[in-house]
C-alpha positions in Angstrom: 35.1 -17.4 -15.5 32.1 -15.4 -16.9 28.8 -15.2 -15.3 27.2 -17.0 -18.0 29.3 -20.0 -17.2 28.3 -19.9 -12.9 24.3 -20.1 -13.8 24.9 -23.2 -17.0 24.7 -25.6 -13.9 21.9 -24.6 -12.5 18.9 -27.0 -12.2 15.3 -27.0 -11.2 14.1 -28.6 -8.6 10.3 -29.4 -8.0 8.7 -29.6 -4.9 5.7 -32.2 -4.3 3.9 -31.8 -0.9 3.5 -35.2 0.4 1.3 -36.3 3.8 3.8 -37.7 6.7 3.1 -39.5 10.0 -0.6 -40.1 10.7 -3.3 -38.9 9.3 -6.6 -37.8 11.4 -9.4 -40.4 10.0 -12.0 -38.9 12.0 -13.5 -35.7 10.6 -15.8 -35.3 13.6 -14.7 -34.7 17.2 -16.1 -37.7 18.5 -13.2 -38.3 20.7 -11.0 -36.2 23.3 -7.7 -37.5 24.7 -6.6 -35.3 27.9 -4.1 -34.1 28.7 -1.5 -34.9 25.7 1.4 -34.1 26.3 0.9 -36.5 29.7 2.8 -38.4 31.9 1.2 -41.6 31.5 -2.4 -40.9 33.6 -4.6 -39.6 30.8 -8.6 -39.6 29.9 -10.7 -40.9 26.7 -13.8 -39.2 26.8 -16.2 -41.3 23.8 -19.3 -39.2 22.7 -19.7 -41.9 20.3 -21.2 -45.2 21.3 -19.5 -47.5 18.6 -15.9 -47.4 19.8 -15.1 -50.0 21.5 -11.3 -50.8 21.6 -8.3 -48.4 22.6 -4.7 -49.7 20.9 -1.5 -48.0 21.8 1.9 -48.8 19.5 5.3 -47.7 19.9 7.3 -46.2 17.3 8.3 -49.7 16.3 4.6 -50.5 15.5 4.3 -53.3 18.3 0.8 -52.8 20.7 1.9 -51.6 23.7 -1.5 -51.6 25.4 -5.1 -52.2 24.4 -8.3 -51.7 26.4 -12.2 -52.0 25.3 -13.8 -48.5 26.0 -17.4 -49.4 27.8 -17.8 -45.8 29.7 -18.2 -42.3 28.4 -15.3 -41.5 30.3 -12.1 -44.1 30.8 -9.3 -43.3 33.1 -5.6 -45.1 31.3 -2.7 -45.5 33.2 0.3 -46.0 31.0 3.4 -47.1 32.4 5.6 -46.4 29.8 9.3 -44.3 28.8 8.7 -40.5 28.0 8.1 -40.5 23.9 5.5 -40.7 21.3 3.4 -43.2 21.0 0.6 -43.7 18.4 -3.2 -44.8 19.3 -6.0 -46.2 17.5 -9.7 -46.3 18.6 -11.8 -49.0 16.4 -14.8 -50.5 16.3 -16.2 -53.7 14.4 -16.0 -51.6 10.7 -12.4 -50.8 11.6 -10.4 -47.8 13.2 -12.2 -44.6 13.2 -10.1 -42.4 15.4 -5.9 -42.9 14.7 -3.7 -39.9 16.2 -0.4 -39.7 18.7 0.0 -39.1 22.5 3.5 -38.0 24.2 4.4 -39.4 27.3 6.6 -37.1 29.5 
């Protein structure tokens, strides 16, 4: 076999970069989620007035837990199993804050 014939099968392979899991909607830190990693007693701090619901989804996409955030500051007790979970913080235009928590 001659070295010529080992690189005939080679092949080019191009490489696109594509965007997995979810993306960050909100450009502006309006929002802080603490702590994250947690395990399940976390706070949302809002500095802006619009939100108004809280949404938390399982991996499966079913809404695990929802709560309307009145306060600056809300205190969320999750009782869920240790994994990623997936939150969304909207407002009457629609969500404006879509990111993930880990439960320990």
């Amino acid at each position: 076999m001659s070295c010529n014939s080992i690189f005939s099968s080679a092949f080019l392979l191009k490489l696109t970069q594509t965007s997995t899991g979810i993306s960050q909607l909100s450009q502006q830190q309006n929002f802080s989620i603490y702590p994250n990693p947690s395990n399940g007693n976390f706070t949302i701090e809002v500095k802006n007035k619009n939100a108004t619901n809280f949404e938390i989804y399982n991996v499966m996409g079913e809404k695990i837990f929802s709560a309307k955030l009145i306060n600056p500051k809300t205190e969320i007790e999750l009782n869920a199993k240790p994994g990623m979970y997936f939150y969304q913080i909207k407002n009457d235009d629609g969500i404006i804050e879509n990111s993930k928590i880990v439960i320990q």
